[in-house]
N, C-alpha and C positions, 0 to 999 in steps of 0.2 A: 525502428525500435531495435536495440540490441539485445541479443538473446544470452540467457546465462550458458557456460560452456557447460557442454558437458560431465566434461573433468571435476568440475566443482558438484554438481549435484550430490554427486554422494553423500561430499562431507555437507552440504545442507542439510541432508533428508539429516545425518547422523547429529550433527548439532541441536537440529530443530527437535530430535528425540530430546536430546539432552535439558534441553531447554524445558519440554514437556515436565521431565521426569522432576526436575529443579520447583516445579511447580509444586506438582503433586503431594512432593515432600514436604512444601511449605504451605500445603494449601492454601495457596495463593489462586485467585482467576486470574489466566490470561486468554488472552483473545492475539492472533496472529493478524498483522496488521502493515500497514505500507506496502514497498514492493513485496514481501514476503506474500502479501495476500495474492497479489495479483500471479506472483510464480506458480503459487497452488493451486489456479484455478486454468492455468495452461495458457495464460496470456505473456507473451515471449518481451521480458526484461531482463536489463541487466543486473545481477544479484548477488551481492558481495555481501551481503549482511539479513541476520533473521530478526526482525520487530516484531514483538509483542508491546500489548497493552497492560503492566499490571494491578493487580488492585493491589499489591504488597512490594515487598522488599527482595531481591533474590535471597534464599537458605542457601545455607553453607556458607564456604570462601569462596569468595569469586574477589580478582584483583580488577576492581572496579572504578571509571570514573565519572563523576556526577553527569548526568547526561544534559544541555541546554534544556529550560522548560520543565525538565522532572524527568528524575530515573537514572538508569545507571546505565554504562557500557562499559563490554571487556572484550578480549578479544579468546579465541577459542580455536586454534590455529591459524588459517587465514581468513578464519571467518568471524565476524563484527556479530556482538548480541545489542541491539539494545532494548531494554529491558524498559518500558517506558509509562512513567508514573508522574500524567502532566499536572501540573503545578501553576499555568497560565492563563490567560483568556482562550488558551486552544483547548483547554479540559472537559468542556462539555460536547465538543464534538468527537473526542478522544471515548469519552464515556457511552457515548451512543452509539460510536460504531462496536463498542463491547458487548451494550446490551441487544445491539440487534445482530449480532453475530451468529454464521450457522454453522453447520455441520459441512465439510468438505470432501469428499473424497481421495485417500491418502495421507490426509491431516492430522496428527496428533491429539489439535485443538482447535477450536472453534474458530473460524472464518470471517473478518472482518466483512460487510456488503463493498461493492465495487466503488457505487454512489459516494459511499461515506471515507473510502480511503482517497477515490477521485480528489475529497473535497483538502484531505490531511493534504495533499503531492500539493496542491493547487497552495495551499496556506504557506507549501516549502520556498515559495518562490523562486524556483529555477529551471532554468530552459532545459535543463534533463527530464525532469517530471513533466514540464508543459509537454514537450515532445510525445512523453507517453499517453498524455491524458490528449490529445490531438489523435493519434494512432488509437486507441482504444475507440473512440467516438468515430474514426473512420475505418475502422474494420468492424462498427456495429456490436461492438463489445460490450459499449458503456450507454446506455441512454440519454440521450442530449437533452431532454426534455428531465427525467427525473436528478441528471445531473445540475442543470440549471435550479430544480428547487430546493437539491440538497448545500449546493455551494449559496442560493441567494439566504437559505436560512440559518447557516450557519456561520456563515462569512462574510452577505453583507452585501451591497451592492457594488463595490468598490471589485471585488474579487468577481460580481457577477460579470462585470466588464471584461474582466480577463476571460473568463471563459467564454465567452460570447465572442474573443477573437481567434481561442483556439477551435470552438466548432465553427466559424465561420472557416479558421484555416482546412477540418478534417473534411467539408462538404467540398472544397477543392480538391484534397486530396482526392478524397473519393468519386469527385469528377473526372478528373483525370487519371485515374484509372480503370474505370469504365472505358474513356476515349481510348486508352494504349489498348484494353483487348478488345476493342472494335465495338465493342456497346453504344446504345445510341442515348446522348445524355439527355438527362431528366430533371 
């Protein structure tokens, strides 16, 4: 898994203010969500952009474009908003990772569950997200088991397939590296 540099965090934490404060003004909820979640919680991705979930429209001007599925995106130096207001058969799992959303430490605003963005990366269909969601479940980040009944309910059996190849992949992972520091596998 690729970790965000450095260099960028700042302008993150400072966006993701901005982002906050855009809210507030419009009182709008949002709920932080996608990789954005996973960065706040100290799980090491690569992070070029802040996702929120919203129940609105962004306030003010923002030079925005329709985002696929619902919502908008713009950009806010080198860093990607999107601003995410689904529109699709993906809206109710979008909606539930909002309302069971918590409190984070460092956060602005409320915290997507791991479970519930696992299942958003897994719906992306790409081997950047598959990789993360493999590495989360093999460094014990992610729960295989509540991950399997959050993706089988919200996604379906077709998607429970895929992940039942990625935790078969993380349990190798995680075998094998047991074997490199001399561990005896289990």
């Amino acid at each position: 898994m690729k970790s965000t540099p450095m260099a960028q965090e700042g302008q993150l934490r400072e966006v993701l203010e901005g982002v906050a404060e855009r809210a507030r003004l419009s009182g709008c909820g949002l709920t932080i969500s996608g990789r954005s979640a996973l960065w706040l919680r100290g799980l090491p991705c690569h992070l070029d952009a802040i996702e929120v979930i919203a129940e609105g429209p962004p306030s003010g001007h923002v030079d925005a474009q329709d985002l696929p599925g619902g919502g908008w995106t713009w950009q806010e130096g080198t860093v990607t908003v999107r601003w995410v207001q689904r529109a699709d058969r993906y809206a109710p799992l979008y909606r539930a990772a909002a309302a069971r959303a918590v409190e984070v430490a460092g956060s602005p605003l409320p915290v997507a569950p791991i479970s519930l963005v696992a299942a958003q990366l897994l719906a992306r269909r790409n081997h950047e997200d598959a990789a993360l969601i493999t590495g989360m479940i093999a460094a014990g980040r992610l729960d295989a088991d509540l991950a399997r009944e959050t993706v089988g309910h919200w996604l379906g059996i077709y998607a429970l397939d895929d992940l039942d190849t990625l935790i078969q992949e993380a349990e190798w992972q995680a075998m094998r590296q047991r074997y490199e520091r001399g561990e005896e596998p289990h």
